[in-house]
C-alpha positions as CSV (number, residue, x, y, z in Angstrom):
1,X,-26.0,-2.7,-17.0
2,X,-24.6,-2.7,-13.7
3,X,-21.4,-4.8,-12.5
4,X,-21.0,-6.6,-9.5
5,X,-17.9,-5.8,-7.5
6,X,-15.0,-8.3,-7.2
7,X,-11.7,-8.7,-4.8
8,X,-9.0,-6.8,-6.2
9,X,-6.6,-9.5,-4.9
10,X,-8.1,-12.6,-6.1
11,X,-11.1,-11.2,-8.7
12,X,-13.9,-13.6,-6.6
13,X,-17.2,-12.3,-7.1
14,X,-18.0,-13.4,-3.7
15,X,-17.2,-10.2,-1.9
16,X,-19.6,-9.0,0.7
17,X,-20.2,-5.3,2.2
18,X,-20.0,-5.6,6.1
19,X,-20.7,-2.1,8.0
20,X,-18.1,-0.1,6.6
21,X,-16.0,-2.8,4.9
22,X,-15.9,-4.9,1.7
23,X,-14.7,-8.6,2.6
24,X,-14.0,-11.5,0.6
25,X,-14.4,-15.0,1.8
26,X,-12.0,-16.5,-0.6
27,X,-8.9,-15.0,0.0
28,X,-9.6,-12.6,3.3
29,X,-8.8,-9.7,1.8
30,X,-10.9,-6.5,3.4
31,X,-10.7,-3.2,1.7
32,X,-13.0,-0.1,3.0
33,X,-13.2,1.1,-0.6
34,X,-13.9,-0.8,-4.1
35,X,-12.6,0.7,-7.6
36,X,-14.1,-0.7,-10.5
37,X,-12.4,-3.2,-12.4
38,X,-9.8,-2.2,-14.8
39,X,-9.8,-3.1,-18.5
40,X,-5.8,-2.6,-19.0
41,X,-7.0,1.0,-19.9
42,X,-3.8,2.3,-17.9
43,X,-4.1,4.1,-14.6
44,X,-3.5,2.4,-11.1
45,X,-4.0,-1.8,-11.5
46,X,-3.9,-2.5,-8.0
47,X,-7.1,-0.2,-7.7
48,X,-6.0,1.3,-4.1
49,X,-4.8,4.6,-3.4
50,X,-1.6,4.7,-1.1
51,X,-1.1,8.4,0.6
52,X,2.0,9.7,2.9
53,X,1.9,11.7,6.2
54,X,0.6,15.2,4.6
55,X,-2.3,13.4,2.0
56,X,-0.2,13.2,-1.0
57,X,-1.0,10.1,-3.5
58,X,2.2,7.9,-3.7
59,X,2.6,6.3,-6.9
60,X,5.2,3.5,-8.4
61,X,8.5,4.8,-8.6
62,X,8.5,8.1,-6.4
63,X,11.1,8.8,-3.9
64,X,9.8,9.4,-0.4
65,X,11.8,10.7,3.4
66,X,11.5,9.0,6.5
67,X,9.8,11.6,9.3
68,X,10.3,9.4,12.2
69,X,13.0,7.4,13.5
70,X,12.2,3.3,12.7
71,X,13.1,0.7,14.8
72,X,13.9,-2.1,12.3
73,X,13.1,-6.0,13.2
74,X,15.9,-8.1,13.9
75,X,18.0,-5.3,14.1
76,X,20.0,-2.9,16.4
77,X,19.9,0.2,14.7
78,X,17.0,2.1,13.1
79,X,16.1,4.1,10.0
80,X,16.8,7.6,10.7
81,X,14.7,10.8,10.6
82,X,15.3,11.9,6.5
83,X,16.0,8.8,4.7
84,X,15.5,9.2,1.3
85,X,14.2,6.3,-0.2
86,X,14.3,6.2,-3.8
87,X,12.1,3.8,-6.6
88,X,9.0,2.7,-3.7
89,X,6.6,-0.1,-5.0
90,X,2.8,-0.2,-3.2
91,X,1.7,-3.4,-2.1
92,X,-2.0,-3.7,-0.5
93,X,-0.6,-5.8,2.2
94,X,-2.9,-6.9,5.2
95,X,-0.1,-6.0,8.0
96,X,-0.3,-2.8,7.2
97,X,3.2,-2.0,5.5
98,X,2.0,-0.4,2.4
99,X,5.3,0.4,0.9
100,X,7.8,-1.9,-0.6
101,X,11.3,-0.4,-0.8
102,X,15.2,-1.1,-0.7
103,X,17.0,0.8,2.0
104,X,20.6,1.2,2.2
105,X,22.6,-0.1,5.1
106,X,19.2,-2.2,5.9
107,X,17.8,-3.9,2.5
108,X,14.5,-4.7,1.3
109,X,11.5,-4.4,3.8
110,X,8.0,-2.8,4.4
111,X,7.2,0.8,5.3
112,X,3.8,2.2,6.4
113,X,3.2,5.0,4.7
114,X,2.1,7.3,7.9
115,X,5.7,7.8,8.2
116,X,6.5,9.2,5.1
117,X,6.4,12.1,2.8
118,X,6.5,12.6,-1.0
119,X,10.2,14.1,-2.0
């Protein structure tokens, strides 16, 4: 019996395939790849794979570096080169910022995870 795919943000079953994308008209959500649905049989909920600078697989809870200086919003100073930044969430955010962390000195905010490695 086959399934039809649904949003993994909003669980619509009006999700459409467009070139290289799957796109939902409810919520706007666009993913290039679609998991199937999980049952609560453990495993990764959000059904997105998040991976740092060198291809690793982030997961809830790891502790990842900063290899770039970041200029911060709103701020004069920036996160330097080899930050450690300990007990990352993922997020499947649409601006990009992948990563949901706390930061010393700077507090909560958003990190891509291009600029990143696994500790």
């Amino acid at each position: 019996m086959k399934t039809d795919p649904v949003c993994p943000k909003c669980s619509s079953e009006n999700i459409y395939n467009d070139g290289s994308l799957w796109v939902c008209p409810d919520c706007s959500h666009e993913t290039s790849s679609l998991a199937p649905p999980q049952d609560g049989g453990g495993g990764d909920a959000q059904g997105f794979v998040v991976r740092d600078a060198n291809g690793n697989a982030l997961q809830e809870g790891d502790t990842v570096t900063v290899i770039k200086d970041l200029k911060v919003k709103g701020s004069s100073s920036s996160v330097k080169v080899g930050t450690k930044v300990k007990n990352i969430r993922l997020v499947d955010s649409s601006d990009g910022h992948n990563i949901s962390c706390k930061i010393d000195g700077f507090g909560a905010m958003g990190l891509k995870s291009e600029f990143v490695k696994k500790s």
